[in-house]
MARTI-395187 format. One record per residue (C-alpha): residue in three letters; x, y, z. Coordinates in pm, 1 decimal. Example, Ala and Ser with C-alpha at 12.3 -4.5 7.8 and 13.67 -1.06 7.14 Angstrom:
BEGIN
["ALA", [1230.0, -450.0, 780.0]]
["SER", [1367.0, -106.0, 714.0]]
END
This chain:
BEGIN
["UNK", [1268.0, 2230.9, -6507.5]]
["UNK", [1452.4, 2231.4, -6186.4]]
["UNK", [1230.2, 2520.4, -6052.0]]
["UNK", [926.0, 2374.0, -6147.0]]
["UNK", [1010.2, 2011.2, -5957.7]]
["UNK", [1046.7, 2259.6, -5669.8]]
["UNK", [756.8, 2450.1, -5702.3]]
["UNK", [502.5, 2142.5, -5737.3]]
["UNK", [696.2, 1917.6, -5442.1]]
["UNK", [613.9, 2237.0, -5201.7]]
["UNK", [276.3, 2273.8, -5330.6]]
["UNK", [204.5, 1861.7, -5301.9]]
["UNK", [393.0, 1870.6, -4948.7]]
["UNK", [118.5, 2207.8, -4871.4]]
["UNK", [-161.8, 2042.2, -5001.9]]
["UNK", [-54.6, 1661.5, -4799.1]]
["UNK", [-58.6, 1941.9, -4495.3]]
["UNK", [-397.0, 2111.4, -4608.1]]
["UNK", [-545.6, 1719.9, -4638.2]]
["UNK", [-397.4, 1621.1, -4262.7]]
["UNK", [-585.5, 1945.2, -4111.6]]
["UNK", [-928.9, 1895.3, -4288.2]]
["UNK", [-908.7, 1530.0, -4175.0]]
["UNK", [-860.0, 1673.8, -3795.5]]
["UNK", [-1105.6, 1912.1, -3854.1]]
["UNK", [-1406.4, 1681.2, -4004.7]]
["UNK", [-1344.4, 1391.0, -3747.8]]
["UNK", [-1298.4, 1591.9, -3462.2]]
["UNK", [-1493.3, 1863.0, -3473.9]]
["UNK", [-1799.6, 1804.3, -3751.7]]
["UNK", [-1803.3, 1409.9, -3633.6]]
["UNK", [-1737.2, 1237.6, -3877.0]]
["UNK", [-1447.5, 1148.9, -4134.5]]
["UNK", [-1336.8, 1239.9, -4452.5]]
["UNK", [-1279.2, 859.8, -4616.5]]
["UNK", [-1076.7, 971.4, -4914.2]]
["UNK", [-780.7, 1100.5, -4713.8]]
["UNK", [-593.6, 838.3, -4630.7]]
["UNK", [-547.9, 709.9, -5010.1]]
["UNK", [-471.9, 1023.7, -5148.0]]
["UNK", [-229.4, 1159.0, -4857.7]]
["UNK", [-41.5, 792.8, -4993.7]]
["UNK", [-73.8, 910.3, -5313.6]]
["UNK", [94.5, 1255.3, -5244.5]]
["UNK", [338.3, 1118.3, -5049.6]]
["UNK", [482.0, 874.8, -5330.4]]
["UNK", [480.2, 1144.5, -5571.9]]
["UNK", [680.0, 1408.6, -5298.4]]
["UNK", [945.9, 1107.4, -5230.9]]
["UNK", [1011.9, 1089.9, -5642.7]]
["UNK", [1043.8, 1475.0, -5676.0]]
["UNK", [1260.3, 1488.0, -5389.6]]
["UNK", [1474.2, 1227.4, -5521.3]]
["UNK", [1497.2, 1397.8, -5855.4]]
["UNK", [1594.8, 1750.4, -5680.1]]
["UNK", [1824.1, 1534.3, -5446.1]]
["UNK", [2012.9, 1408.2, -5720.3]]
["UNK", [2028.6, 1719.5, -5918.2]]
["UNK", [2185.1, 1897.0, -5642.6]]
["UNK", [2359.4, 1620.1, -5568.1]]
["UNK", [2344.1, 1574.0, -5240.4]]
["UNK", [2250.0, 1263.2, -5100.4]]
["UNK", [2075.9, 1097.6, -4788.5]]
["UNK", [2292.5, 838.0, -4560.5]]
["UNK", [2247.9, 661.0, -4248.9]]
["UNK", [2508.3, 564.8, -4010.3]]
["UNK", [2442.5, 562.8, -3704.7]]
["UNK", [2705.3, 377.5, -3542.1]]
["UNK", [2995.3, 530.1, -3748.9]]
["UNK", [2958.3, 848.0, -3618.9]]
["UNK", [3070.9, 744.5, -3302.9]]
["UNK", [3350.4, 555.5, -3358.0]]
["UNK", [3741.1, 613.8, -3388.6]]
["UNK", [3889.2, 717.2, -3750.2]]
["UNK", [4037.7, 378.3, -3767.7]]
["UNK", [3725.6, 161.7, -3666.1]]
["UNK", [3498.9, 373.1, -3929.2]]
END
């Protein structure tokens, strides 16, 4: 199950790409945009976030944010 999570976040993160570049390429360069993109880009991006959790967790690693903790003395973290 693990390898399949995988497979389909790459292919919904390739496909989020493929949407981005047709968007460029329609309102740019044939004049006129594609008006579907933006909801289903959203859409794409929601479900990569919950895959990514899922493989996050299963590997168990996990995101944090600290950016002023980094800097500071052993005792003051």
């Amino acid at each position: 199950l693990d390898t399949a999570v995988e497979w389909l976040l790459a292919a919904l993160l390739a496909v989020l790409v493929l949407i981005g570049g047709a968007q460029i390429v329609w309102r740019f360069v044939l004049g006129s945009p594609l008006s579907w993109v933006i909801e289903v880009s959203i859409l794409l991006m929601v479900w990569a976030t919950m895959l990514a959790g899922y493989v996050g967790v299963r590997r168990n690693v996990h995101l944090s944010a600290d950016f002023t903790g980094f800097q500071a003395r052993p005792r003051v973290r």
